[in-house]
Structures are given as C-alpha cells and as structure tokens.
C-alpha positions in Angstrom: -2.7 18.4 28.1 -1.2 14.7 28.6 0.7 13.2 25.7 -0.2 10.9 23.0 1.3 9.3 20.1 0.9 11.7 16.6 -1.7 10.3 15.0 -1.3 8.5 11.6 -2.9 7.1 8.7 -6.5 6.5 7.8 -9.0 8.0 9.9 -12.4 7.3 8.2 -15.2 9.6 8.6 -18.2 7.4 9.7 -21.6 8.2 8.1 -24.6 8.4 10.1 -26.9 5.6 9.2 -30.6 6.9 8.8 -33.8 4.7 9.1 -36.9 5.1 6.2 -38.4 7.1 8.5 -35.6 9.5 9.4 -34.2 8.4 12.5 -30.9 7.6 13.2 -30.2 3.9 13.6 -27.0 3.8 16.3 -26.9 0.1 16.5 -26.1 0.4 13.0 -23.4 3.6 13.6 -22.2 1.2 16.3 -21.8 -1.9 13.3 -19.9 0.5 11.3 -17.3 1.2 14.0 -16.7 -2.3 14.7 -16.7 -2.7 10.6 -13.6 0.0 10.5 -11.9 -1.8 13.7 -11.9 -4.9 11.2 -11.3 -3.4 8.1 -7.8 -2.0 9.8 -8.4 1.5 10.0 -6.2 3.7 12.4 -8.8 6.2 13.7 -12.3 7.1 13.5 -14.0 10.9 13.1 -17.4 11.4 13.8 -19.8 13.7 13.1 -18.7 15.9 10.3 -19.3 17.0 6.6 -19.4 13.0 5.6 -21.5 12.6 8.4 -24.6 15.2 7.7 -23.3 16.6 11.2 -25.5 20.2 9.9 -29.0 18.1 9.3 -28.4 16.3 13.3 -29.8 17.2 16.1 -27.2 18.4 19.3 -28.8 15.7 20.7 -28.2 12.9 18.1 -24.7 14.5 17.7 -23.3 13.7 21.7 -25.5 10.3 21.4 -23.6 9.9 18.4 -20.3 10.1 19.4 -20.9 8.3 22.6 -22.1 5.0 20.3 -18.9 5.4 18.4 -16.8 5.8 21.5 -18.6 2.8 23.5 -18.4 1.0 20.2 -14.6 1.7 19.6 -13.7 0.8 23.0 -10.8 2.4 23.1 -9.1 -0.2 20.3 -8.5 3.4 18.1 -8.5 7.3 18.8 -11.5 8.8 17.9 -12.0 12.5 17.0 -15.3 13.9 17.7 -16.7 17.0 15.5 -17.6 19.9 17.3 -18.3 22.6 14.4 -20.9 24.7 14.7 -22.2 28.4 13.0 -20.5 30.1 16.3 -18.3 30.5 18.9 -20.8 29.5 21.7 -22.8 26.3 20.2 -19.1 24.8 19.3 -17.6 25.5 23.2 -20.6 23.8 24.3 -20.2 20.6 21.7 -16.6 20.4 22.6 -17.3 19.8 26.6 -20.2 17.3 25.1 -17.2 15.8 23.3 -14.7 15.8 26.1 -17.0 14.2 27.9 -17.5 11.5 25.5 -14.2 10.3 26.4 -13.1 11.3 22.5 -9.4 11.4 21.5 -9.1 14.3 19.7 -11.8 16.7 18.4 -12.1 18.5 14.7 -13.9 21.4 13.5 -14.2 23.7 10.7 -14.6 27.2 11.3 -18.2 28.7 11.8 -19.8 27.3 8.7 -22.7 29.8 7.9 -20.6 32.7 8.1 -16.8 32.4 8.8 -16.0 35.9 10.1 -13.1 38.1 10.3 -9.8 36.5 11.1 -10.4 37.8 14.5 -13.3 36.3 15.0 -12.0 33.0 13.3 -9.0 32.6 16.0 -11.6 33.8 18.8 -13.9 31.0 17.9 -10.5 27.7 17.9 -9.2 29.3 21.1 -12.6 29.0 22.6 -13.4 25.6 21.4 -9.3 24.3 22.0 -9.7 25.7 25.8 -13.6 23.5 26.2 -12.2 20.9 24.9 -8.9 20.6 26.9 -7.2 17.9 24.1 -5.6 18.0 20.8 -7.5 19.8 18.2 -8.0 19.6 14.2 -8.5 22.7 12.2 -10.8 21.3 9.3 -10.1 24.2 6.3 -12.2 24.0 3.5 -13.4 27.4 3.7 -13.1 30.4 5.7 -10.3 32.1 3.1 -7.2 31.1 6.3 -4.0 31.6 4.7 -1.3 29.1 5.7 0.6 31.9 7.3 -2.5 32.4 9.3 -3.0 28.5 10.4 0.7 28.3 11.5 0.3 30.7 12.9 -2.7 29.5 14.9 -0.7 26.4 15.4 1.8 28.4 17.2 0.0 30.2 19.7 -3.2 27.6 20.7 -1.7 24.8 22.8 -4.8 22.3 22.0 -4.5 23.0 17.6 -2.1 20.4 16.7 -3.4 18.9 13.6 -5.3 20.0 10.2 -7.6 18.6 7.7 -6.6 20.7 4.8 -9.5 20.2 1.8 -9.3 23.9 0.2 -8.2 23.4 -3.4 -5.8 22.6 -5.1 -5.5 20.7 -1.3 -2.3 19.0 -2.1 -1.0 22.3 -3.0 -2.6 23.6 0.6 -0.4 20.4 2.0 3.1 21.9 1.2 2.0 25.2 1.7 0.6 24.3 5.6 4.0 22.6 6.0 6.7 24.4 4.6 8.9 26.5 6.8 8.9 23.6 9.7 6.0 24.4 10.9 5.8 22.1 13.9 2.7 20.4 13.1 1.7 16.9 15.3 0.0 16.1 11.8 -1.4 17.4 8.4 -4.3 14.9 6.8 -6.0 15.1 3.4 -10.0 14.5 2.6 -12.1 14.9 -0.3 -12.7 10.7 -0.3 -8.8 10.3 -0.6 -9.3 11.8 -4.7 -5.7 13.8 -4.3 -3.8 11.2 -2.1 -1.2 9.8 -3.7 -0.1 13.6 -4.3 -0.6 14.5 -0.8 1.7 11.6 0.4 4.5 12.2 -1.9 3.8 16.0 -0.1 4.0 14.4 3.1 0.1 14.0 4.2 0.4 12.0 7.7 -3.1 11.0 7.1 -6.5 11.1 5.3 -10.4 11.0 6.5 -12.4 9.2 3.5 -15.4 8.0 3.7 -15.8 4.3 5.7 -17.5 2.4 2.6 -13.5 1.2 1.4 -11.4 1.9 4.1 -9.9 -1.3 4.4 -8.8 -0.7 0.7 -7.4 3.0 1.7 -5.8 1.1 4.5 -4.0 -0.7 1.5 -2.9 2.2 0.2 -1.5 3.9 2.9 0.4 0.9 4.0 2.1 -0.1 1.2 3.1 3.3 0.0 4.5 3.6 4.0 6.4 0.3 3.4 8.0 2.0 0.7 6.3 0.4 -2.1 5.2 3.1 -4.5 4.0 1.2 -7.4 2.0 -0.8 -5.4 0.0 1.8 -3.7 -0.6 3.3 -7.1 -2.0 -0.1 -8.1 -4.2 -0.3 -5.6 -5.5 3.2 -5.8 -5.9 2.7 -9.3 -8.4 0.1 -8.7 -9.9 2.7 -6.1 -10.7 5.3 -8.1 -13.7 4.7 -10.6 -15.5 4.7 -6.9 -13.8 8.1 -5.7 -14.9 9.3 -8.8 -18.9 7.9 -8.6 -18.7 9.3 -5.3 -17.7 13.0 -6.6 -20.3 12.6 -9.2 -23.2 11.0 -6.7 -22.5 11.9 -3.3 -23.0 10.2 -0.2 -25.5 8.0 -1.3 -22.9 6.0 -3.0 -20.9 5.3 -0.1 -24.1 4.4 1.9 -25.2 2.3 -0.5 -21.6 0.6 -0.5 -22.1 0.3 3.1 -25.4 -1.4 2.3 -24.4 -4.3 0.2 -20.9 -4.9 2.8 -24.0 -5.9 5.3 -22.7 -2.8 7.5 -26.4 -0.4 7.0 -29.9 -1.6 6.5 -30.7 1.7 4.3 -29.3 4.5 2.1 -31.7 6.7 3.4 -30.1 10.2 3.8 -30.9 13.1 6.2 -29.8 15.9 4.1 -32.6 17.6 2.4 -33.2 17.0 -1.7 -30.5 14.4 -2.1 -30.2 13.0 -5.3 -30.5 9.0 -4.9 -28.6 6.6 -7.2 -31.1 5.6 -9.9 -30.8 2.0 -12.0 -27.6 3.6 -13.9 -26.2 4.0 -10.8 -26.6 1.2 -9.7 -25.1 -0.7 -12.6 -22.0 1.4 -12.3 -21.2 0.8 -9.0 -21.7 -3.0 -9.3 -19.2 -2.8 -12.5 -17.0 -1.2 -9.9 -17.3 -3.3 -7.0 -16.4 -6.3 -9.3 -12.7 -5.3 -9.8 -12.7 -3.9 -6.3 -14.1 -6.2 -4.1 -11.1 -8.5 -4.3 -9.2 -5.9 -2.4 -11.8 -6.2 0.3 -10.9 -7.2 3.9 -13.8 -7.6 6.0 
C-alpha cells in the first residue's frame, strides 16, 4: 500500500441529490462537490448512511462515486462507501471503488445482519484486501468492542481509520484510543452533535452532512489553532440546525442545500420520509438567519 498523509479534519458526507421523479441528478452531486471544495472542506465520503447508499442502485452507487471523483479532481481525498449486507456484494463494491480512483474507502459492517465476530473480521479482511488502500471501519452497530477494533487495526494492513457513531460516541472515542492504539485516524459523525467533546477526546476528524460544512470547517480550525472559546462560539451558533436535523432528518439538510443554490430538490429516495412541513420551514429560516453570516460560499 503506498503512503499518504493521515487524513484530517472535516470530511463531509455528500447527499445524493434526487429528481421529482426519483432519479439521481449527478450534475447536481457533481455541484455539491465543487460546493465543499469552496466551502474548505478537507475530504469528501460518498455513498453512505447520509447518502441513502441502502435505497441506490450498485449501478448509481460506482456512477456515483465516479461523478464525485471526476468532480473533485483530485483537489481532496475522497473515501468511497463500499458497505453492503455481506461479504461478497462489499468485495465487489470495493474493486468498483478502487477503480474509481477513490482515496480511501469506508464501510460499516454487514448492515442487515452483522454476524458473529468471526464473520465480522472475515467480511473487513475481504473488503481491505479488494480494495488494496486505507480503510475506515464505520461502527454504529454490530456490538465491536474496542478491544475487538484494535484489535482489527492490528492485524488488517488496509483498516487504518474509524468512524466511531455507537453511543455515548465520544465515550467510544477514548475508549478506541486508549492504550496507543496506533490508529492513522479516529473521526466522529452523527452531524458533528458530540464534537466539541470528541476533540477535547482527540477526534482527528468528523463526517457531517455537506449543507454547513464550511461552518464545521470553522470549527475545526479554530479549535486546531488553539482557540477554544471560539470554536464553542461558532458551534454554538451551529447547533439549533444539528438539532432540526436530529429531529427532521435528511430533508433538512437537503433543503439547506436547496436554498445555498447547490440542489434543485429535496426529494428523497428513502421510502416514507417525513418532509419538512410550513413549521419547518419557519424554523429553519429562524436558523439560517443567525447562521448564515458564518457562511463561506
């Protein structure tokens, strides 16, 4: 495996922008990568959770990362999602990835059914090996112990990183690193809602949504500069969206998307979505009135 730097910072997870009529709209996926390039982000992830990766077709998912690769240009990593409900559909989205030209790749472990531990480590040493470069474990379920992900770390060359999202996750964070285990990196989720916890723990990144990554940029770089108060300032000004999003979903970040002139719709793919109705929508324009100053792009 050839060397690269660690990876740092804020890696937004790009959603996948859907059409009225259900199709994927890739020009638009494409916008959204350049939006993140702007906005200052320091890595991009696509497809998972955030991005409805379950309700894509295999098809939309390698067309998908291939946009976001083409698009990205090779101005920041990118880390493709290869998850999958078993061993043999993930090996064969990890050489779609590797082909891709993706940095890195991510995946959670079979997400219908998890398995035994056995079959857990048989399923990362199969995709690590297809996909020949540095590897995030994504653990928000599967019961792994952090005894059992060092442990993973240890003995699969490819597994360098983790997205760590079981709760409490900023617990998870110390846990995953105490002991020195030797880690490339160790980045928090959940739309950045435990952050400034997980830096003071010693998160080396986090995969939010893309709808306010410039302001997560913010965050991360002031409280790297050493200027505590002033990421808790900013994050403080963050939150009323975090928490919509909890509350609404996706939806809110697409529709966030929308009025930044990034999507054309807030049309999801995942089945019975709950859509923001006219409260909503009030709320998230109170919110974007103190936020939007922080806005970059």
């Amino acid at each position: 495996m050839t060397q690269h730097e660690p990876f740092r910072g804020i890696f937004p997870v790009l959603l996948t922008p859907i059409a009225d009529n259900g199709d994927v709209l890739y020009d638009e996926l494409a916008a959204q990568t350049e939006f993140c390039v702007a906005a200052g982000a320091h890595g991009l992830v696509y497809p998972v959770l955030g991005s409805e990766f379950q309700f894509l077709t295999d098809a939309e998912r390698r067309r998908g990362m291939d946009t976001v690769v083409r698009a990205a240009a090779g101005q920041l990593p990118v880390v493709g999602g290869v998850a999958a409900p078993s061993r043999q559909v993930a090996v064969d989205l990890a050489r779609a990835a590797s082909e891709s030209g993706v940095d890195a790749v991510i995946a959670l472990p079979p997400y219908i059914s998890a398995g035994t531990a056995d079959e857990i480590r048989a399923y990362y040493e199969a995709v690590a090996s297809a996909a020949g470069r540095p590897m995030f474990i994504q653990h928000t379920h599967g019961g792994m112990s952090a005894t059992f992900l060092q442990q993973m770390l240890r003995d699969i060359e490819q597994i360098r990183y983790l997205k760590e999202e079981m709760q409490p996750s900023a617990h998870q964070i110390s846990a995953v690193l105490a002991g020195g285990a030797p880690w490339e990196g160790v980045f928090g989720g959940g739309h950045g809602r435990w952050m400034l916890s997980e830096m003071q723990r010693g998160a080396h990144g986090f995969m939010p949504a893309t709808e306010a990554v410039d302001v997560h940029v913010q965050v991360w770089d002031a409280w790297q500069a050493g200027d505590q108060a002033g990421a808790r300032r900013i994050y403080g000004q963050l939150l009323p969206l975090i928490n919509l999003i909890l509350s609404m979903g996706l939806p809110v970040c697409k529709r966030l998307l929308q009025k930044r002139g990034v999507f054309s719709s807030s049309a999801m793919r995942t089945p019975g979505t709950t859509m923001l109705d006219a409260g909503d929508e009030l709320e998230l324009d109170a919110i974007l009135e103190g936020l939007q100053p922080q806005f970059r792009v």
